[in-house]
C-alpha angles and dihedrals in degrees: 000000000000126000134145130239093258095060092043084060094053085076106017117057101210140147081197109128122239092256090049084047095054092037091052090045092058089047093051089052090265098112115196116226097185140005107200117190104190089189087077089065088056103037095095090062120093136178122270131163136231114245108172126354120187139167117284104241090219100049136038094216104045127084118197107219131198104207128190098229122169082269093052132245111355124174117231125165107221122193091214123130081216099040085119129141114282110033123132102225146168116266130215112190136204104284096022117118115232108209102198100061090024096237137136110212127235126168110293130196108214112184101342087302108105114223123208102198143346130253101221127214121219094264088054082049094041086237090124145319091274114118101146087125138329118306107273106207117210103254090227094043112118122275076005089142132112108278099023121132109259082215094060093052089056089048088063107026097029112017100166095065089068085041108139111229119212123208116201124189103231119201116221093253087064100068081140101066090056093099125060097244094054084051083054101049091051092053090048089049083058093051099256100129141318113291100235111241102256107221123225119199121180104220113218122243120238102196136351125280126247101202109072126193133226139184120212112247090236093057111048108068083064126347095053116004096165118032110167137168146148136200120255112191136184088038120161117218118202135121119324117254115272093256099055095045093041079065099039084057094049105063084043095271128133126226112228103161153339097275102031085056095051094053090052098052096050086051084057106032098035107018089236108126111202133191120214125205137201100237099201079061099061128089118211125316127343113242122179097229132161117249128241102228126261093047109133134226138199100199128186098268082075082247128123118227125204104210129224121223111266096034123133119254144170113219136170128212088290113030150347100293097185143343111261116262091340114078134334134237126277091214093068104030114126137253142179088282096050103114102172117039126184101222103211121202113178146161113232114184107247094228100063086035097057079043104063095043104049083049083054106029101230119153113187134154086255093054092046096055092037093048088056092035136266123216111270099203093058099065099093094042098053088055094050089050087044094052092052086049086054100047097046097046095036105016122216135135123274126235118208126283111273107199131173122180120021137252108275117240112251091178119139133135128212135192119261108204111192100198091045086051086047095042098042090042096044096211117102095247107168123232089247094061088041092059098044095046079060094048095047079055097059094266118157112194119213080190109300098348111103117217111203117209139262100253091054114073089155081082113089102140161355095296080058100056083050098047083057104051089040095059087038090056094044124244084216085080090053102120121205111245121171123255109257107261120224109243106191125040133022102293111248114253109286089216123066117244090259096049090058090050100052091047086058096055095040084058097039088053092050087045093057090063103266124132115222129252136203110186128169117282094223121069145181116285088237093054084044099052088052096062100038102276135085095108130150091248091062108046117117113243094217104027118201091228138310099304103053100050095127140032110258114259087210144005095245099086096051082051097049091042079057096052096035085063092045094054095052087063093055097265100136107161108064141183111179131159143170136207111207165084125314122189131219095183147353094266123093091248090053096076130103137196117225148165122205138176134192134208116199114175140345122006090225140019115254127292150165093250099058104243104145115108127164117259111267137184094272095054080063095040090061094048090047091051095046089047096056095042089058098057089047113260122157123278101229112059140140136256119210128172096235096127144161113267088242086078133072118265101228107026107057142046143185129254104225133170097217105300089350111097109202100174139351126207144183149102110311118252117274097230089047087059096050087043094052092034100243126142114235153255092084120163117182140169133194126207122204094213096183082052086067109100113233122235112268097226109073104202118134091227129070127259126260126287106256115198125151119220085207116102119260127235131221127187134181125225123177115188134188113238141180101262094247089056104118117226093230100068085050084052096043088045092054095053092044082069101077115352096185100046096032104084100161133016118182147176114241109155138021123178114204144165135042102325083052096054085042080059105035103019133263111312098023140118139170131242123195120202132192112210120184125198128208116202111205109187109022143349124297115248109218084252098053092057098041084055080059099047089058092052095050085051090046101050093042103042084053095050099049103029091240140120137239097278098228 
């Protein structure tokens, strides 16, 4: 958003200076990108006079010219029809930059003739295209004599030449500031100035117009709810006045014509972007229709633009005549021999707007304000200010309004809380202030309810109302004060429970061995099917591209996308991990915490000693178990095979506490790694942190240490099983025996094959466990731990269908 000074004090009334102004700009959210100043070009010319010009006697169209300057008479052969004696003109001298012809003079010989200096014309000043001769000052103009600055003699007799422009960045919730009187309102809320009243005057139809305006039914519930015109006829189309296009050419537009130029300078002063159309080529009436896909349009851009169905579109009795709200035809543009026009003033819903233009990839000055948001209720207004414009700059006689649809209503209230702004801001900022900062805004009360306006739909709640008096009121006073310190007690943690949590398992993870990801939480529809998402209720509305359409369902295909790149690179042993949401849907409650890492290659570099080995589904099974038993999880737990299909059937497993699944682990499934382009062989786990059940006691030490002085006894059992029997419910079966004597059970044999099945019988195999009992309050009797001994056979032969192996 670009504007100068001069057209910023046509609606603030301010002594500010133009530094105070853009400081105060980037402190309000409106951060300025330049200040150009377009007097410092021009500071090194100064004023001289033409005393005697006469014909180079070595060229027809030179005069060689001997000019009073603040050095004295100095000779300089101008080229200048004009170039005559007496003539009050603008000097460059040897050593000054022109920046028109991007040139630093020096003293040139033209003809034989040597020249000390150059009188410049406006194109050679940027001051406009004109270059028919040299600039000719009035000799009773101000600061008009011989050794004034030609800068200050802009400054009196055309001020806007040396006019400062300001460009501000503007961020996509302002729409609002994209005109210069919302840029205004916000200066004058922060006390730089008054916001002028802006009068609105309804300007009274002569005669009926005979052009009428519709909005297809389909469309103006949404896409157009207001679509007005009216007819203006006997207009005379030349060039705009100096002082619009002097602004136009400012902020890097170009003036074209009267009435171009009016509707661009209601899109920049007013964010109110117009469409004029010629009247004698249009046929019929206008009607905002859809189109039905394959129709054709030359737009002013000089571009043709094949049109999708559904598109907006306004078309007379024949033909599309323009996009909505986007760019108009090139058929009925006007020219300088347009006489009747059809000023159109519309709101187009930013949505199907930014929609459009992105299909057909369109950017205009019009697209740019609909898509953020215009202000509805001004529509009718800024065609009735627009009609006055033209009829003062063209002429012409105006037909009453035509109007289909109605202004939407904007209208909701929220709650201003004084002591929350105060308390969320930090600084003591009264209610009063508060109120008034509001009001400066555009802000109406119904007691405490504040309305916003119209021309703000950013604002869509109380945070909001907080967010504003809080610019307006400048963090840059917030003073540091220290947090008030507790005096008496032990202060309570500063983390939640599940915070620490997941920091332990965020460090356990990197200890292991593991380097850190953070990959993006959105993903492509395809990566996202393979692992159980890419549903409708996670795609994203407004996707950033292609590849980030949906939430991820887990953590696992960020991290093979990671590893897929890495390996390209010939990095082929990899240890990633991630620490993060995943989403099951679109809703608060569908969020999960977890933590997942992920092994690619070889467990070690290479050696002597042979050490290298690929990656397989027990090197995950250890870091999943040191991970849960960091974060605290029990130590007797149970491992099922109910896994994702992203895992491999037969080589991984899930840690579960009955129902309640806490991590699963295993080699990745083969066609997952094909899918995702990653070389195998590639083990992972995945830890549901929040799964994990809390302590009861909640003490923020830990509990005693808990040792017996009493000797421990361990005792040996081997059993004959069917082949398919798992170790682990040997393993669950001998703790259930004695709970509170039993402190370990493990697996330290197991005889399989064919000289097993010799031994045992086909199908057969042996399992040997180590049990160790812990005595806690006296000694164990021989009997008591052989009582023991026959539990632990009995427990484990039920529950695997085997026998005490002798």
């Amino acid at each position: 958003m670009k504007f100068t000074l001069s057209w910023l004090k046509d609606h603030l009334e301010t002594e500010a200076s133009v530094t105070e102004i853009a400081d105060a700009l980037t402190d309000l959210g409106l951060e300025v990108e330049e200040v150009v100043n377009p007097g410092a070009k021009l500071a090194p010319f100064t004023i001289a006079k033409v005393l005697h010009a006469e014909k180079h006697p070595d060229a027809d169209k030179l005069r060689v010219c001997r000019v009073l300057t603040d050095e004295g008479e100095k000779v300089i052969v101008c080229g200048a029809p004009n170039a005559r004696a007496g003539i009050t003109v603008v000097l460059a001298k040897p050593g000054d930059y022109v920046p028109g012809i991007d040139t630093t003079l020096g003293i040139g010989k033209i003809r034989g003739i040597e020249s000390h200096g150059m009188m410049c014309s406006e194109r050679e000043l940027e001051l406009s295209d004109e270059h028919n001769g040299i600039i000719e000052l009035p000799e009773d103009s101000l600061n008009s004599e011989v050794g004034c600055k030609f800068i200050d003699w802009l400054a009196e007799n055309r001020p806007e030449a040396v006019d400062p422009m300001i460009h501000i960045k503007i961020t996509p919730n302002r729409p609002d500031a994209l005109g210069v009187r919302g840029v205004a309102r916000d200066l004058a809320a922060r006390g730089l100035g008054r916001l002028k009243p802006l009068e609105i005057e309804a300007v009274p139809g002569g005669f009926e117009s005979p052009i009428k305006v519709e909005i297809d039914a389909t469309l103006k519930e949404k896409g157009c709810p207001l679509f007005a015109g009216r007819l203006i006829r006997g207009v005379k189309n030349g060039p705009s006045p100096d002082w619009l296009q002097a602004r136009l050419r400012a902020i890097g537009l170009r003036p074209i014509s009267a009435l171009v130029d009016i509707t661009n300078f209601f899109t920049y002063d007013l964010n109110r972007p117009l469409h004029v159309f010629d009247a004698a080529k249009v046929a019929g009436n206008l009607r905002i229709v859809p189109a039905k896909g394959g129709e054709e349009l030359l737009a002013l851009d000089g571009k043709t633009y094949t049109l999708r169905p559904g598109q907006m579109v306004i078309c007379d009795d024949a033909q599309p005549e323009s996009l909505a709200g986007i760019m108009g035809g090139e058929l009925s543009g006007c020219t300088e021999e347009t006489v009747d026009v059809f000023l159109e003033s519309a709101y187009w819903d930013p949505i199907t707007i930014a929609t459009t233009g992105r299909a057909l990839k369109i950017n205009s000055d019009a697209r740019y304000r609909f898509e953020r948001g215009v202000d509805p209720e001004f529509t009718l207004p800024g065609l009735e200010l627009a009609t006055q414009m033209v009829l003062d700059l063209c002429g012409g006689e105006a037909s009453n309004v035509v109007m289909d649809g109605a202004v939407p209503d904007t209208k909701r209230a929220y709650k201003l809380d004084p002591a929350r702004v105060i308390s969320l801001v930090g600084m003591e900022i009264p209610e009063a202030t508060q109120r008034e900062t509001l009001t400066a805004l555009g802000f109406t009360f119904e007691g405490d309810m504040a309305c916003p306006p119209s021309w703000r739909p950013d604002v869509l709640g109380e945070a909001d109302l907080v967010e504003e008096v809080a610019r307006i009121a400048s963090l840059t006073k917030l003073v540091g004060r220290p947090m008030a310190r507790e005096t008496t007690g032990v202060p309570g943690p500063v983390l939640t429970p599940i915070q620490t949590r997941e920091r332990t398992a965020r460090r356990t993870i990197a200890a292991l061995g593991y380097n850190e990801c953070v990959t993006y939480s959105f993903i492509d529809a395809k990566s996202a099917a393979l692992f159980g998402g890419g549903l409708e209720a996670t795609r994203i509305e407004n996707p950033i591209s292609s590849e980030m359409t949906h939430l991820r369902p887990d953590l696992l295909p960020g991290l093979l996308q990671a590893a897929a790149r890495n390996q390209a690179r010939g990095f082929a042993d990899l240890a990633l991990f991630e620490v993060g949401p995943a989403f099951s849907g679109g809703e608060p409650g569908d969020q999960a915490l977890q933590a997942a890492g992920l092994l690619v290659g070889a467990s070690a570099p290479r050696d002597p000693w042979a050490s290298r080995r690929p990656v397989d589904l027990y090197d995950a099974k250890a870091d999943v178990e040191a991970v849960l038993a960091a974060i605290g999880a029990p130590a007797r737990v149970q491992i099922n095979r109910k896994v994702a299909g992203w895992f491999h059937p037969g080589r991984s497993g899930t840690i579960a506490l009955g129902p309640n699944a806490l991590a699963s682990f295993g080699e990745v499934h083969p066609k997952v790694l094909r899918e995702m382009g990653v070389k195998g062989p590639a083990v992972a786990f995945t830890v549901w942190i929040e799964a994990v059940p809390f302590p009861k006691a909640k003490t923020p030490t830990r509990p005693a240490l808990a040792l017996s002085d009493l000797q421990a006894v361990e005792r040996d059992f081997a059993f004959v099983v069917d082949a398919g029997v798992e170790a682990l419910t040997a393993v669950n079966a001998a703790y259930g025996a004695d709970k509170a004597l039993i402190e370990a059970v493990s697996v330290f044999d197991q005889f399989t094959g064919a000289k097993a099945e010799e031994q045992m019988g086909a199908g057969k195999k042996s399992i040997a466990l180590s049990v160790r009992l812990q005595p806690r309050d006296k000694t164990l009797t021989d009997a008591e731990i052989e009582a023991v001994s026959a539990k632990v056979v009995e427990k484990v032969t039920k529950a695997t269908g085997g026998v005490q192996r002798k």
